[in-house]
Structure formats: structure tokens, C-alpha cells
N, C-alpha and C positions, 0 to 999 in steps of 0.2 A: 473818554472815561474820567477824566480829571474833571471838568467840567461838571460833573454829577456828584463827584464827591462834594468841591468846591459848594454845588449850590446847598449839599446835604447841609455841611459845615454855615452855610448864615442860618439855615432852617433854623438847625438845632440853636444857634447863638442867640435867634430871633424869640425864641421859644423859651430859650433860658431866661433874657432879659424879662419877658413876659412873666412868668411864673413870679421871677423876684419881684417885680414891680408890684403884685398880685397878692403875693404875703407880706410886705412893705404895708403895700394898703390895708388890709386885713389885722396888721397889728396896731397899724394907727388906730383904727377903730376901735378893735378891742383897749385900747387903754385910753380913749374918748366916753366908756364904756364905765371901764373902772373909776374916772375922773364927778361921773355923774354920780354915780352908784356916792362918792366920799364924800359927795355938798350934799347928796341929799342927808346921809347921814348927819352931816355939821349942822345939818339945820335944825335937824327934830331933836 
């Protein structure tokens, strides 16, 4: 029974790490996003 819990427990940790990683990246973008969006304006 331990043993199931245990693997439940990295699932979830595996899955936690995942997600962060996933909005991590998701926000880089969006402000690679916003970055363009501000030259394009500086330029015109």
C-alpha cells in the first residue's frame, strides 16, 4: 500500500513540475510578445 501512495506522490510532483515549467514558458512568450508589440511601436 505504501508503495502506491509513494508512486502517487512523484506522479503528482512529476506533474506539478510540468505544469510550472509550462506557464514559465507561456509567460516568457507572452512578454517576447509584449517586447515586439513596443519596437514595433518605437519605430513608426
Amino acid at each position: 500500500m505504501a508503495k502506491q501512495s509513494q508512486n502517487k506522490f512523484i506522479k503528482r510532483q512529476k506533474e506539478l513540475e510540468r505544469i510550472r515549467k509550462a506557464s514559465e514558458k507561456m509567460a516568457k512568450r507572452q512578454q517576447q510578445k509584449k517586447d515586439n508589440i513596443n519596437i514595433e511601436k518605437g519605430i513608426e
